[in-house]
Each structure stands twice: as structure tokens, then as C-alpha cells.
C-alpha positions as CSV (number, residue, x, y, z in Angstrom):
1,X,90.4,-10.5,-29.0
2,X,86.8,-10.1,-27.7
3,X,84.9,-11.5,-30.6
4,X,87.8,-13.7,-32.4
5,X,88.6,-17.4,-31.1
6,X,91.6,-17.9,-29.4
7,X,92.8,-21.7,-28.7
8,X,94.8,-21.7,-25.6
9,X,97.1,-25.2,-24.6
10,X,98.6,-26.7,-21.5
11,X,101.2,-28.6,-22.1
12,X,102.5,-31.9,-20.4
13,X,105.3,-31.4,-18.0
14,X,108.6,-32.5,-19.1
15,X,110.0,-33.2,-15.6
16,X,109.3,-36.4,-14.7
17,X,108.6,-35.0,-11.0
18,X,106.2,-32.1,-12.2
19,X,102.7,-33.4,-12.0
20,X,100.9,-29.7,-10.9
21,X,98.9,-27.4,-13.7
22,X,98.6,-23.8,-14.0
23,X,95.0,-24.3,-14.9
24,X,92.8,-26.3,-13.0
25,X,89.1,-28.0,-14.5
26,X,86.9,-25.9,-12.4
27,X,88.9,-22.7,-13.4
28,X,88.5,-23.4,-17.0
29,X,85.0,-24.4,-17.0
30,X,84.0,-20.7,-15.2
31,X,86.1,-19.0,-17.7
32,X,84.6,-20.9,-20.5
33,X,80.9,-19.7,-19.3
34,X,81.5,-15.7,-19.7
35,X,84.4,-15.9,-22.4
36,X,82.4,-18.9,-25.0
37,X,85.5,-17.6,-28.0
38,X,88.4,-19.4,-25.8
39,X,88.9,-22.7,-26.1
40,X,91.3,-25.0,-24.2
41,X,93.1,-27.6,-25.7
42,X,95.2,-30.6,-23.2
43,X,97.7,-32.5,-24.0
44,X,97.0,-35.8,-21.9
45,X,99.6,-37.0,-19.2
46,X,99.5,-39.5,-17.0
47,X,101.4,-37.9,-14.2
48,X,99.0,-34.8,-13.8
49,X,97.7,-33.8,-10.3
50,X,94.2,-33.7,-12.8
51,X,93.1,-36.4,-15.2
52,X,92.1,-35.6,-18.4
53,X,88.5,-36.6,-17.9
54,X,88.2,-34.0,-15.2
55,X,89.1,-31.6,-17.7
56,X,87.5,-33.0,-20.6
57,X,84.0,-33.1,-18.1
58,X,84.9,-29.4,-17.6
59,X,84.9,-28.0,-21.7
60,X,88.6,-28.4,-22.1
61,X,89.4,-30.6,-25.0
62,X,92.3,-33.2,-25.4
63,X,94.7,-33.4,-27.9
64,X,98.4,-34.3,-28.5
65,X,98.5,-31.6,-30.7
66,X,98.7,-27.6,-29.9
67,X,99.4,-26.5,-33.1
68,X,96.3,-24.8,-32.9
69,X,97.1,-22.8,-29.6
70,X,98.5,-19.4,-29.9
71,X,99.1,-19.5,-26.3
72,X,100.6,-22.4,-24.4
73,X,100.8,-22.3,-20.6
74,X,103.2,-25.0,-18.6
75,X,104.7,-25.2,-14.9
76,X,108.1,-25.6,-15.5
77,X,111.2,-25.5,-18.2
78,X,109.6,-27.0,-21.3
79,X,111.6,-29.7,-23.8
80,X,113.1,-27.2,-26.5
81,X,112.4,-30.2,-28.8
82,X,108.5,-29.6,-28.4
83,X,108.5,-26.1,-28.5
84,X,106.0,-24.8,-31.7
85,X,107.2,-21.8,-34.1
86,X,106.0,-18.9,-33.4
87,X,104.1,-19.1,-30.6
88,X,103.7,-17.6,-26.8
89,X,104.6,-19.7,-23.7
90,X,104.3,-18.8,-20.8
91,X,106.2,-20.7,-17.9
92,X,108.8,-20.7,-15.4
93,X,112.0,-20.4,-17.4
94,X,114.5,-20.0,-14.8
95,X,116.5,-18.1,-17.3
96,X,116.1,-14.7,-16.0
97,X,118.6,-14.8,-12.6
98,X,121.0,-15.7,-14.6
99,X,124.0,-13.8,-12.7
100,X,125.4,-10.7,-14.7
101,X,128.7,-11.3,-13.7
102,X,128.8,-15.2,-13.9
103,X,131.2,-16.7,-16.8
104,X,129.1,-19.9,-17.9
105,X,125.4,-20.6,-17.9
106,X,123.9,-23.8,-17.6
107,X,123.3,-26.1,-20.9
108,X,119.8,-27.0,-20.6
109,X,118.9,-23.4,-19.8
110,X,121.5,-22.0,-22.8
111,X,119.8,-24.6,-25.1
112,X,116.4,-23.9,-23.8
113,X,116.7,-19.9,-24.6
114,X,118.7,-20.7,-28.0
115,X,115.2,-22.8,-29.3
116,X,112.8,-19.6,-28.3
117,X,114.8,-17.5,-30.2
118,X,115.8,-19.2,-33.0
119,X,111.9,-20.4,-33.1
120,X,110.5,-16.9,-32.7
121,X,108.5,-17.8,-29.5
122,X,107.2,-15.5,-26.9
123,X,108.3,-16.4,-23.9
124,X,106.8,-14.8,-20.6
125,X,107.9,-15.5,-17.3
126,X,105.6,-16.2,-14.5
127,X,108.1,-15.0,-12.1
128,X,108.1,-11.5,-13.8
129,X,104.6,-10.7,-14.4
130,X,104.3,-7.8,-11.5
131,X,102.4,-4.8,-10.8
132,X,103.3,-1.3,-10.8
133,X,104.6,-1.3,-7.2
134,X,106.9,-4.9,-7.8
135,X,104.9,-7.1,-6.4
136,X,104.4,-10.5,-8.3
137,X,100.9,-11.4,-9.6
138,X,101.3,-14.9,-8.9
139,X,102.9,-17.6,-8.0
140,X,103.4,-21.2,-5.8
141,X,105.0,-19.4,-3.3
142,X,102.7,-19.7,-0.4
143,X,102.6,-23.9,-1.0
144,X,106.5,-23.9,-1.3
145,X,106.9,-22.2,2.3
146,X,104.3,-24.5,3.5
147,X,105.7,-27.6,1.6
148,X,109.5,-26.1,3.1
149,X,108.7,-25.5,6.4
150,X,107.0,-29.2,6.7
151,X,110.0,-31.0,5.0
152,X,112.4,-28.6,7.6
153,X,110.4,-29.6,10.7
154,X,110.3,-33.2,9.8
155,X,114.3,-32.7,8.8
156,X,114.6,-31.6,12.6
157,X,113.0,-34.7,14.0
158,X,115.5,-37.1,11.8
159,X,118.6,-34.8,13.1
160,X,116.9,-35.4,16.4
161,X,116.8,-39.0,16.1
162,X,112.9,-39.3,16.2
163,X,110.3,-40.8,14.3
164,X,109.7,-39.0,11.2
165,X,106.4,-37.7,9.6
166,X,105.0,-39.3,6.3
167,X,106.5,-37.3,3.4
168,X,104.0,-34.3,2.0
169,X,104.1,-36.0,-1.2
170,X,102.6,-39.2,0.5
171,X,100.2,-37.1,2.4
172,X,99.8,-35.2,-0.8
173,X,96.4,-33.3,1.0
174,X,96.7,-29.9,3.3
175,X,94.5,-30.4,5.7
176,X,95.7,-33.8,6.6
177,X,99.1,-32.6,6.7
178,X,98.6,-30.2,9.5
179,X,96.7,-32.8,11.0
180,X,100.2,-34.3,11.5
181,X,101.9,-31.6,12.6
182,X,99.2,-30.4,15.3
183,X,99.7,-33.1,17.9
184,X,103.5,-33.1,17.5
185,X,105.7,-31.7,20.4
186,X,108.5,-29.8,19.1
187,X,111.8,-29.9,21.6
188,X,113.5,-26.2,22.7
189,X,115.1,-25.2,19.5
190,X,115.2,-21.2,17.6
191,X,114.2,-21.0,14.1
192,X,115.0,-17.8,12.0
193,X,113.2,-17.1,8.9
194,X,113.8,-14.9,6.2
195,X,111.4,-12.9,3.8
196,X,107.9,-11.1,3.8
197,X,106.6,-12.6,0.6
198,X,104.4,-15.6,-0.1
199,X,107.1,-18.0,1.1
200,X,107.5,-16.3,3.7
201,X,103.8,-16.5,4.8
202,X,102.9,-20.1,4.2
203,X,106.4,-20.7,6.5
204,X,104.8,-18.8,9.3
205,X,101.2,-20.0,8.5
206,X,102.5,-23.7,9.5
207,X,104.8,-22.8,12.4
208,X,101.9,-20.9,14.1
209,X,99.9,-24.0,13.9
210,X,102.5,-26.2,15.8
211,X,103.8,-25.7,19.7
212,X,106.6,-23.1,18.0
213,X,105.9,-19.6,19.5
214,X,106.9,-16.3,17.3
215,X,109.2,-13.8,19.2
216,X,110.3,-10.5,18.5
217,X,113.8,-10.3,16.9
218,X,115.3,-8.2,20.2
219,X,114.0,-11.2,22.4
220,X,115.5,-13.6,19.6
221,X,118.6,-12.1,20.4
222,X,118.7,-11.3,24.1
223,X,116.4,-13.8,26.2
224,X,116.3,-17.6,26.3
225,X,113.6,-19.7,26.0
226,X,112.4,-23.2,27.4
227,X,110.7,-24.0,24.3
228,X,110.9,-24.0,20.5
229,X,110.6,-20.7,19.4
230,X,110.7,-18.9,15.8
231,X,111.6,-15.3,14.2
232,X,110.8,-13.8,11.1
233,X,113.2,-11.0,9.4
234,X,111.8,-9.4,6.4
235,X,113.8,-7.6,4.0
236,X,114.5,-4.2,6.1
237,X,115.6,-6.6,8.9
238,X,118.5,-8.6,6.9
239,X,119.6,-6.0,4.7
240,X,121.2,-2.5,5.2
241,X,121.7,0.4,2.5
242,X,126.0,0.7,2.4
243,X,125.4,4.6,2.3
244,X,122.0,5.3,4.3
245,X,120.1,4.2,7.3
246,X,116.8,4.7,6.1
247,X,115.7,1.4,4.2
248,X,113.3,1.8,1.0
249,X,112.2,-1.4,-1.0
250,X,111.3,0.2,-3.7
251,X,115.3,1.3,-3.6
252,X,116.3,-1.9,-2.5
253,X,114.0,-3.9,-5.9
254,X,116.4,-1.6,-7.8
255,X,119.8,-1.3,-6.7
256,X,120.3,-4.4,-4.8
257,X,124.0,-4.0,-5.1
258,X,123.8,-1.4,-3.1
259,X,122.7,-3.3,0.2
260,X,124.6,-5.7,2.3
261,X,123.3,-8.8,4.5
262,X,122.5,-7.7,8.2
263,X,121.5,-10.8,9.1
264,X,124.6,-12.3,11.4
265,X,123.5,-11.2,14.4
266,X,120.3,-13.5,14.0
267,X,122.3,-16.0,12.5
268,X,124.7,-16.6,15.1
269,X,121.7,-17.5,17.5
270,X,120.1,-19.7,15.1
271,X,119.5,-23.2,15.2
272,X,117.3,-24.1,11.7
273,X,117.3,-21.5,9.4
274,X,114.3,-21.8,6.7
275,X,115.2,-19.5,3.7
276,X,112.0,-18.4,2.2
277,X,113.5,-14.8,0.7
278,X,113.4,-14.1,-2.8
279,X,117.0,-13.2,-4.0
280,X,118.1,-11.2,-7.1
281,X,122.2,-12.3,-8.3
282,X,122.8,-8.9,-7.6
283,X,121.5,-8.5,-4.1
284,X,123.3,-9.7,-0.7
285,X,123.7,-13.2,0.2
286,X,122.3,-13.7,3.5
287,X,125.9,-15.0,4.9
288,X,129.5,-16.1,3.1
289,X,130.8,-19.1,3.1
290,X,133.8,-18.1,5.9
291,X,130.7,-16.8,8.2
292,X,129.9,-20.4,8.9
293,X,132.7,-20.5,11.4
294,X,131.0,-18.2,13.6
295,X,128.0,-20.1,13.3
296,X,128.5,-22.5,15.3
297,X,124.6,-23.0,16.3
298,X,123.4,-23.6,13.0
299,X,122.6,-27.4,12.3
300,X,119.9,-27.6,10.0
301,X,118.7,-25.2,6.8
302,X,115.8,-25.2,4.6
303,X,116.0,-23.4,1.8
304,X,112.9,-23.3,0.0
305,X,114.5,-20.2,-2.2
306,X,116.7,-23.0,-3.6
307,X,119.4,-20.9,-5.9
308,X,122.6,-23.1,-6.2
309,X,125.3,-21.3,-4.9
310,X,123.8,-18.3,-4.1
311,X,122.2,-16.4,-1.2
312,X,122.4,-19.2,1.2
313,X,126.1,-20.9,0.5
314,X,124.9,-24.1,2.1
315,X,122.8,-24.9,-0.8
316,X,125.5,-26.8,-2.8
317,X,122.8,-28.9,-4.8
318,X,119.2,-28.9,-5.6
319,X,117.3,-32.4,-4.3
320,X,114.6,-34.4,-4.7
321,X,111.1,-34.6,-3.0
322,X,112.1,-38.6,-2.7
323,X,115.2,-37.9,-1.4
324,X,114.9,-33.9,0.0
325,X,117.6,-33.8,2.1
326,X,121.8,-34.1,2.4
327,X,124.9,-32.7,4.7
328,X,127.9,-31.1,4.7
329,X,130.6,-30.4,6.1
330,X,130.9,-26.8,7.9
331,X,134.2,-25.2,7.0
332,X,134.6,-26.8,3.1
333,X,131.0,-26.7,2.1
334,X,131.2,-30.2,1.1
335,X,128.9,-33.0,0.7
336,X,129.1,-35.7,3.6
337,X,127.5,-38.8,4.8
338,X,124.8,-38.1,7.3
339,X,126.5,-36.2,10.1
340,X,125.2,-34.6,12.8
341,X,128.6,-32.7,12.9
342,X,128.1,-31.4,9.6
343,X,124.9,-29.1,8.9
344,X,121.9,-30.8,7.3
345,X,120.4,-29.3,3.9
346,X,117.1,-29.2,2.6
347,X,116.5,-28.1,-1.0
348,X,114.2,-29.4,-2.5
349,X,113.4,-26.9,-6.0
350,X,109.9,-27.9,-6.8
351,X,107.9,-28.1,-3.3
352,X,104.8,-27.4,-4.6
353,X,104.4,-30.5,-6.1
354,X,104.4,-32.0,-3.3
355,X,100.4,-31.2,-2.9
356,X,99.6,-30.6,-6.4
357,X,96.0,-30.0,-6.7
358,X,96.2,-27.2,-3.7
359,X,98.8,-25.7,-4.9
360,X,97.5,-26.1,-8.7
361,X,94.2,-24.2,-7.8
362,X,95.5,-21.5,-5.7
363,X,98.1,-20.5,-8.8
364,X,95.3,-21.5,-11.4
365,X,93.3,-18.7,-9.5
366,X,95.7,-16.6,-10.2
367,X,96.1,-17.2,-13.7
368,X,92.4,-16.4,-14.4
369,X,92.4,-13.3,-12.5
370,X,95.8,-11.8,-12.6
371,X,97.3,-12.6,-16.2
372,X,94.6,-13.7,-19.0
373,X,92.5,-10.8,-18.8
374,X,95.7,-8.8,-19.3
375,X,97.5,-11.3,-21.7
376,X,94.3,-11.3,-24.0
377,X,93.1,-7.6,-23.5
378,X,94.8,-4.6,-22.3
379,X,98.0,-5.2,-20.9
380,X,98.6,-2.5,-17.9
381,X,102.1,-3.4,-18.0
382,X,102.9,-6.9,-15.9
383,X,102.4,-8.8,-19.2
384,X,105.1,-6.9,-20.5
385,X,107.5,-6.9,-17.4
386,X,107.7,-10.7,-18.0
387,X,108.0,-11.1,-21.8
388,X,111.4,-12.0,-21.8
389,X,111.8,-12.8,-25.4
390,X,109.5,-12.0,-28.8
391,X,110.6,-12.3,-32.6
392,X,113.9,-14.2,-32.0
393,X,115.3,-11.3,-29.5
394,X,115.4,-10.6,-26.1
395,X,113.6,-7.5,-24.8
396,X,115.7,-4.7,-23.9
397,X,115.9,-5.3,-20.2
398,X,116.7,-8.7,-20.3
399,X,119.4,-8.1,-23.6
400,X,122.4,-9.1,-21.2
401,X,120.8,-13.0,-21.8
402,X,122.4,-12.8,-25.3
403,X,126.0,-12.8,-23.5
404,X,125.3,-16.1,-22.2
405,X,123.7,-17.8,-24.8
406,X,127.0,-17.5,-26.6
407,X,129.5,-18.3,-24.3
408,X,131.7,-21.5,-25.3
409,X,129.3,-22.2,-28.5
């Protein structure tokens, strides 16, 4: 594609709480300087973390239309209404971790998949475009554990009966946030969190910043502490192999049914856990429903992961980044009114958004440097680990979709 002009779109966020981009004005105008044969076409919004003049001041053009785009990058589910023939999308579908052994699928996600077949569309999957060794090229994942781990914190000082931080939203700037959080004396309390991946990292990235000291998992579960103190399990840590004792990920990324959760032990000592894992349907939940009577510590969980009814039982609903938080009740799983009997539940699904144009730029960074010099040259094989769907099918690995999509129709 070298020497031929390719027109490549954003288009405006459905989701009327999406305002990030996965390309950012400064991004586009760098690209545009050593690659003059792609243009980028905008369709306006209102709600965007960047105004169309800063992209418009940057080389991008604006325009309703993207008929003209071959390639159309979003953030999240796109209207199936809006979708254009033939084309290639790429966003986060949510379609993918659809559980194999589930009997229904959602409607908007069945009618979404229906459209990109029926209209022939390419559709590639941020959360699958990995290299060779698994690892995904990009993502929003250090902003949601840093969005999570704020929203948990400030979740503790409501539960607590304290004065609560301005929302991130209202803050809506990094370094300000932390700002807020670096003068504030967290109370004696143990925090577990889960994962090694991005999430993970912008979790421990803002603990380490506050008065919350990181412990060892042995001392997490032998000594007490005075203070507020936090541990992090990765994925060798809350997950065993049913038939081996040596752990592998590579194993683990592959036959997740093959594991079960480890993780009790840590549970049982836990206070706040802050779920920033990433979970396959097939893999582990991190604890069952019935464990929550042993858990008798547990008051609060963030779970940035966010999969309804899945690896963290607790997370009965998805909410809002107006309203992030709700309770329920320990041994039915039921929502409550605020309780501090029950256990307190925050799961919000679209953190990022919270700070939009660092979390925008970080992932637009990654779009420049990690997918479009593979999506419009050689792929080396992550382009094709995503591509979900082309030419009104699925692609082989993901063919079990087409069980789904016909279910009740």
C-alpha cells in the first residue's frame, strides 16, 4: 500500500458515555509527515475527549461521511445501523468471550455480529491483536487499573463513612488526580490484587503512590499489620494446574480449563479486593458464589475486569462512571440498598473514559506503533489473531460465534 492512498476514518462513539479516541491529533499529524498517501477522515462529535479543530489543525479532515475509508477505527461497540459494506473496523467488539458453553448471548452483541456478517465487514478486535508470545499489543489497560484502583479507594472512604474524593471524571487530569490521593491517610485495611498485566500495573502504580505499603503474599497471610497494606498475585499465584505443580502460561493461555483458582487462601484475609486479571470463559473464576461464606472479611470489590457473572461472582451488573458503585447481599448475590452488611461493588466497564485524553494518547501510541504498520504492510501475524470476521464468516478459530448468533432467531 506504499505508493496507493488509503483513506482511513474514526468514527463517533455510539455510547453516549464514550468520549476517548484511538487516534489522537498529534499522533496523526506525525504519521501524516513520513506516510503523505494516508489520509484521515473524522466524523465530528461533540462528546470527544478531542475537538474537531484539533484534529482538523493537525491534517485530519472532517466529514460525516466515511464512505471513502477502507479502514474505520472506533473505541467501543459501533451502531450496526452505521456500519458501511464491505469494509474493515477495527474496535472493541466484546463479542469474542462469549462463553462456549453458555445457552443465550446477548441481543445487542447477536445483532451487532449478525450486521458484520451479513455486510461483509472485517472486523478486528483490539483485544486480540497479540504477538507471538500472547501478549496484547495494546490496550487501555494501564488507565482502567489506575481509573479502578482510584474509584476503589474512594469506594473505601464512603464504606468508611468519610469524605469522598472528586470523581476521576471530574478531575478528568492524571496528575491532578494523584495529587488527591497523595495527602490522603488511608486507615489499617489489606487489599489483594489480582493480575500481572496492564491493569494490574496501573493498580499498583497508584497504590504505591498513597500511604498503602506492598507485602509479600507469605506476610499477607501470616503477620498483621498497623497499617493499610496491599498484595499482588499474578497468575502462577491464583491458579494451579489440576494435574501438575509446575505452572507454565504459555500452558495456562491455552488450556485454561485445565487450572483451578488458588486464590482462597488470600481471599479469606482480604478486605478490598481490586480485580484487574484478564479472564478467558474457560479459565477459573477467582472464587464461587458459596465461597463467600467463608469470606467473611471481604467488604468491598473493585472489579476493573468487569465480566458479568463471571470470574468474580460479585459482579452482578456493569455501572456507570456517574453512579460506579452498588451492594449486595453476601449469601444470595443480590442487589441491596447501601449496606455495610452487604459487600460494596465497583464495576464500572469503561474506566478509561474517565481521563480521556491520557488514556486516548497512551492507546493512540499504540495504534501507530503496534497495529498500522502491520495492518497496512506486512502482517507478522497479530493482525490476523484479531480478525474475527471477513467476507460474511467467521475465521476458523472464532467459528463457535456462528452457534450463538443463531440461537432463538
Amino acid at each position: 500500500m506504499d505508493n496507493q492512498l488509503t483513506n482511513i476514518g474514526i468514527v463517533r462513539e455510539s455510547r453516549n458515555d464514550e468520549n476517548r479516541t484511538p487516534l489522537v491529533p498529534e499522533h496523526i499529524k506525525k504519521y501524516k509527515e513520513s506516510n503523505p498517501n494516508i489520509n484521515f477522515i473524522i466524523q465530528p462529535s461533540n462528546s470527544r475527549c478531542f475537538s474537531d479543530e484539533e484534529y482538523e489543525l493537525c491534517g485530519a479532515k472532517i466529514n460525516e461521511n466515511l464512505n471513502e475509508c477502507s479502514i474505520i477505527f472506533g473505541v467501543k461497540e459501533i451502531d450496526p445501523n452505521i456500519l458501511i459494506n464491505n469494509r474493515t473496523y477495527l474496535f472493541f467488539s466484546h463479542t469474542f468471550k462469549i462463553n462456549k458453553q453458555q445457552k443465550n448471548i446477548e441481543k445487542h452483541k447477536k445483532d451487532l455480529l449478525l450486521s458484520i456478517l451479513n455486510k461483509k465487514i472485517t472486523l478486528i478486535d483490539y483485544e486480540n491483536i497479540r504477538g507471538k508470545n500472547g501478549t496484547r499489543c495494546l490496550g487501555f489497560g494501564r488507565f482502567a487499573g489506575i481509573v479502578g484502583c482510584y474509584n476503589t479507594l474512594n469506594l473505601l472512604l464512603k464504606v468508611l463513612g468519610k469524605q469522598s474524593l472528586a470523581s476521576a471524571y471530574k478531575i478528568n487530569d492524571y496528575e491532578r488526580l494523584v495529587l488527591n490521593l497523595k495527602n490522603l491517610y488511608f486507615p489499617k485495611t489489606k487489599i489483594l490484587v489480582t493480575g500481572d498485566g496492564r491493569v494490574a500495573k496501573g493498580v499498583i502504580e497508584l497504590l504505591n503512590l498513597t500511604n498503602i505499603k506492598a507485602v509479600s503474599k507469605k506476610d499477607f497471610l501470616e503477620k498483621k499489620f498497623d497499617q493499610p497494606i496491599f498484595c499482588n498475585l499474578e497468575t502462577k499465584d491464583y491458579v494451579t494446574n489440576n494435574s501438575s505443580t509446575n505452572f507454565n502460561l504459555e500452558h495456562f493461555i491455552n488450556n485454561p480449563q485445565d487450572y483451578s483458582s488458588s486464590a482462597l487462601q488470600y481471599l479469606k484475609e482480604t478486605n478490598i479486593l481490586i480485580s484487574a486479571h484478564y479472564w478467558d470463559p474457560s479459565s477459573p473464576k477467582i472464587f464461587e458464589n458459596e465461597d463467600l461464606k467463608v469470606l467473611q472479611n471481604l467488604k468491598i470489590v473493585g472489579d476493573i475486569t468487569c465480566d458479568i457473572n463471571g470470574s468474580v461472582p460479585t459482579t452482578i451488573r456493569s455501572t456507570t462512571i456517574e453512579e460506579p458503585n452498588y451492594w449486595i447481599e453476601r449469601y444470595t448475590l443480590k442487589e441491596i440498598d447501601e449496606n455495610n452488611d452487604g459487600i460494596a461493588v465497583m464495576a464500572v466497564d469503561n474506566l478509561p473514559s474517565e481521563l480521556p485524553r491520557d488514556s486516548s494518547t497512551e492507546f493512540s501510541e499504540g495504534i501507530i506503533n503496534e497495529v498500522l504498520p502491520f495492518l497496512l504492510k506486512e502482517d507478522d501475524g497479530r493482525i490476523l489473531n484479531g480478525t474475527i470476521t471477513t467476507d460474511g464468516s467467521f475465521l476458523e478459530k472464532y467459528n463457535y460465534l456462528n452457534d450463538y448468533i443463531r440461537i432463538n432467531e
